[in-house]
C-alpha positions, 0 to 999 in steps of 0.5 A: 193274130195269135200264135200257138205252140203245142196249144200254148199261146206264144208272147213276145219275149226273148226268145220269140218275136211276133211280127204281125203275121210272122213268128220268128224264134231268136237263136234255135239252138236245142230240139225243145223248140220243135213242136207243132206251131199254130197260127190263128186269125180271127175278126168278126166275120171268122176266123181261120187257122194254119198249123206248122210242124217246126223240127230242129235239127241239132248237130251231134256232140260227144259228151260222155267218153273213156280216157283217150289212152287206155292200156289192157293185158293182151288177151283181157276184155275192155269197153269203150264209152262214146256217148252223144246228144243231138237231134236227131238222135246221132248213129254211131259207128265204130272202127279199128286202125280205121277199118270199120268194126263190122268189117275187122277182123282183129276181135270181137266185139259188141256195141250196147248202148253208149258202149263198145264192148271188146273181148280182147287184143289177141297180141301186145301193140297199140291199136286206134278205135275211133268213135263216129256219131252222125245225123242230118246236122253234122257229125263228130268223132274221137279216137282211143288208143288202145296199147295192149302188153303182156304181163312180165315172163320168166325165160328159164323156170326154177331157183338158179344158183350161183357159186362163187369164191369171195372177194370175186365180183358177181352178176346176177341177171333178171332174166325176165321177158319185160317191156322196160316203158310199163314195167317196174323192177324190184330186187329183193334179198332175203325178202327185203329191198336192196338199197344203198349198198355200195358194194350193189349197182343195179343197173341194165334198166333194173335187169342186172344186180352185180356185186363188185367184190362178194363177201360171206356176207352176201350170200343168200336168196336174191329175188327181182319182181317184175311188175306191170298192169298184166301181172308179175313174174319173179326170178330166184337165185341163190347165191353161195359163196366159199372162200379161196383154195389155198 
């Protein structure tokens, strides 16, 4: 008896054992070993042969993702990244806030390929997408969250100006719209970072600069910059200071 596969004659080895009129394959874990399998049986009166079609079915893995975290500016295009192996070749399917994609109507949305592509977040949030691919051997799925924020905005437009006399305390007030988590603040006087001044404290999660006691000195041109990954906003204030009225 002689054993075949895809016309290549078989030999015991590790991976195949031949028994007589059996052929058993040791530990089939990939599709390389479907095939066509053909077993023939000669003497000297003849011989006769059987085919067998052997399909392996392997059960489907992601091994090609995105970060599991991703953080976008409300409104701006992204993609997604969800690639599998298994046999047969694994579908996908796509949901949002498990709500399947085709049925969503928060965005829209593409998918090519290994890749969901997604036009926007049309407000800040976080929202879960959740890659599924499955095939008659199994299925295996992983989530991204998605965390939509908006880029830093003024409240009120324009250079604000402060007058006050010396020797008086003054505040001035960041009044920028921002998310303190993503957000980082930077105060600024004349162009140039404030720090370690005694008489300065900086606080309110960076939103409020105020001066114990103002002097001449401190007059001049006080800016906060906003940042995060959506973008930046900077408020102005000019700060002017007089002496007491006798």
């Amino acid at each position: 008896i002689t054993w075949l596969r895809n016309g290549m004659r078989l030999e015991t080895n590790i991976r195949y054992m031949i028994e007589k009129n059996t052929l058993k394959i040791v530990d089939t874990r990939s599709d390389s070993d479907s095939g066509i399998y053909l077993c023939m049986a000669q003497n000297e009166a003849g011989s006769v042969q059987q085919a067998f079609t052997l399909e392996v079915m392997v059960a489907p893995e992601i091994v090609s993702v995105s970060p599991n975290e991703t953080v976008v500016a409300v409104g701006e295009s992204f993609s997604l990244k969800c690639g599998a192996r298994g046999h047969p070749k694994p579908a996908v399917t796509w949901e949002i806030n498990d709500e399947k994609i085709e049925n969503a109507l928060t965005t829209e949305y593409k998918v090519e390929d290994d890749y969901l592509y997604v036009k926007e977040l049309p407000q800040k949030g976080s929202v879960v997408f959740r890659c599924t691919v499955h095939n008659a051997a199994g299925l295996d799925e992983i989530d991204y969250v998605v965390r939509a924020i908006a880029p830093p905005t003024v409240n009120k437009e324009g250079v604000q100006t402060i007058n006050i006399t010396e020797n008086d305390p003054t505040i001035i007030f960041c009044d920028i719209d921002i998310d303190p988590k993503e957000t980082e603040v930077v105060w600024m006087k004349n162009g140039v970072p404030i720090s370690g001044d005694p008489q300065i404290d900086i606080n309110n999660r960076k939103k409020t600069l105020k001066i114990s006691k103002t002097l001449l000195k401190d007059e001049g041109t006080y800016t906060c910059t906003a940042t995060n990954s959506a973008g930046n906003a900077t408020l102005t204030t000019k700060l002017y200071v007089g002496g007491k009225e006798i």
